[in-house]
N, C-alpha and C positions, 0 to 999 in steps of 0.2 A: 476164604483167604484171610491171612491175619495180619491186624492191622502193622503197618510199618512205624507207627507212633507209638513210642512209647508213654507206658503209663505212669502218671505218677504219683506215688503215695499223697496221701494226709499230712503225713510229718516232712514231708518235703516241699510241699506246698506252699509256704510264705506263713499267715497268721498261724500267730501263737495259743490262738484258743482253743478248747478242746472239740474235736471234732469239725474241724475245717469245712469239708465237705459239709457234713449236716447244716452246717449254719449260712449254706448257701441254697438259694431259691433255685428248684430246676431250671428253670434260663437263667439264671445268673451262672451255676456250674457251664449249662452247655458254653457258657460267655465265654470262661474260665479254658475251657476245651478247646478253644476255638483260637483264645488268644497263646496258649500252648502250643498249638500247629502251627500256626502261624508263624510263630518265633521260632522252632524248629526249620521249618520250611524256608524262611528267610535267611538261614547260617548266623540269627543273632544270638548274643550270646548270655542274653536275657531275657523275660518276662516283661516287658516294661509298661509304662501306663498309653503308649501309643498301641500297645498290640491290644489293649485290653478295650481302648478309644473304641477303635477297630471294631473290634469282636462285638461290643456294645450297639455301634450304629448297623452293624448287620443282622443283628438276632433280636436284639429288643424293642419290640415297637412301643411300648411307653419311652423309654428314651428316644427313640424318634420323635414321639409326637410332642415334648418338652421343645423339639428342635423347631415347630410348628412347621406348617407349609413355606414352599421357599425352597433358594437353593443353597442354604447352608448343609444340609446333608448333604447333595452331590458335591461340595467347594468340599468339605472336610472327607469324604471318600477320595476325591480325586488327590487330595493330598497324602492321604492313606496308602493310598494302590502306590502312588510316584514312592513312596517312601519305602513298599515292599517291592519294588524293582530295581532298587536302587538308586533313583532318580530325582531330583530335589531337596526335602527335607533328609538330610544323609546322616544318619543316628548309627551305621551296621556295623561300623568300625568301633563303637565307642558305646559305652556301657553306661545307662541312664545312674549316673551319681556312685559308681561303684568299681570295684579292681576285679572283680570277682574273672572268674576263667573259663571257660567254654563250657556252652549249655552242655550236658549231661544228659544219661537219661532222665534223670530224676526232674530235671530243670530247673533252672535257679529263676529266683526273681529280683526285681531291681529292686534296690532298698526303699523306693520311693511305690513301685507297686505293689508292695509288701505290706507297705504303711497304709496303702489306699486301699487293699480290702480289708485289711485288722478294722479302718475306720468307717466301712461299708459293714462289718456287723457289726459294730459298737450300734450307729446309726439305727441300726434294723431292731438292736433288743431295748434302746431311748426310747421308739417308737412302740414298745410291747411286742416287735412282732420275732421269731424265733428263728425267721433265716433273713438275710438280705438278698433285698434286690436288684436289677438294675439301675432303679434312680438312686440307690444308696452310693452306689458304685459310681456313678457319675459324681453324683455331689461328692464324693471321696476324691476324687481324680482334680476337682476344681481348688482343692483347699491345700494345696504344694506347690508353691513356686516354681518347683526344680521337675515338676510332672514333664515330661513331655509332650502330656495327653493338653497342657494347656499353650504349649508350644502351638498346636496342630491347632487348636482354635482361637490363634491370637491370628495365626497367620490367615485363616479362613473369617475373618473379622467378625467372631462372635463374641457377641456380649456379653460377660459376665455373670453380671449382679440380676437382669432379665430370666439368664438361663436359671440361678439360681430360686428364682423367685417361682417361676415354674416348677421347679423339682419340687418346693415343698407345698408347693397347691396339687402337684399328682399325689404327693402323699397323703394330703391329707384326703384327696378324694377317698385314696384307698383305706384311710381308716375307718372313712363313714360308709363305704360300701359303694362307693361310686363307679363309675363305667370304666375310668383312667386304670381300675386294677388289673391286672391280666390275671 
């Protein structure tokens, strides 16, 4: 049977750099996939950095484990799910920083999610490595005011400066060859 989600090009995808896809980590894309249905599936009418949150704390278990033990993952899911039901945090009517007009097939992204993976592979070739990953992606999502995605963790009272402090110790785990890499 074929899928009912449409696919969406390279050049429709948000970042400007060559080869979109390629310069994404296989779970980072699947992220990307994920946060695409999702937003489809929801009637919103963008990509935004809450669908990407989303997609991040269900598929990437390094970005999990940055969250440590604890119930911040389930507080920022429950916030999640309430927000794809339409229930509390109420973003469906309104377009994270932008006019832009009903998703497409192609899909459009918020101008703020747009910015957070361009700056999720800047991150990823800083560090030498030739695709980004999840923690890049997170750490992109943390550094825009206007994110949503920090909306959804003020309100689930995560930390910051801690969380950030984490992302760049997975990273560096993964430069030296450490377990944090997946």
């Amino acid at each position: 049977m074929p899928s009912r989600i449409p696919r969406q090009s390279a050049a429709a995808s948000g970042p400007n750099h060559p080869g979109t896809d390629a310069g994404l980590s296989e779970e980072l894309a699947s992220v990307v996939s994920g946060a695409r249905r999702r937003a489809l599936r929801d009637g919103d009418r963008q990509i935004d950095t809450a669908h990407l949150l989303h997609s991040l704390l269900e598929s990437d278990p390094e970005v999990r484990a940055v969250f440590g033990a604890g119930p911040q993952i389930a507080r920022l899911l429950g916030y999640l799910v309430q927000r794809s039901i339409g229930y509390g945090l109420r973003w469906q009517s309104a377009v994270e920083n932008s006019g832009a007009g009903p998703m497409g097939a192609g899909g459009n992204w918020s101008p703020v999610a747009a910015g957070a993976m361009e700056e999720a592979y800047e991150r990823a070739v800083l560090r030498g490595d030739e695709r980004a990953r999840g923690l890049d992606l997170l750490a992109a999502l943390l550094t825009d005011p206007r994110s949503r995605a920090l909306e959804v963790l003020g309100h689930a009272g995560v930390e910051l400066r801690p969380l950030l402090e984490r992302i760049e110790r997975g990273h560096e785990e993964c430069v030296s060859g450490g377990d944090a890499c997946c």
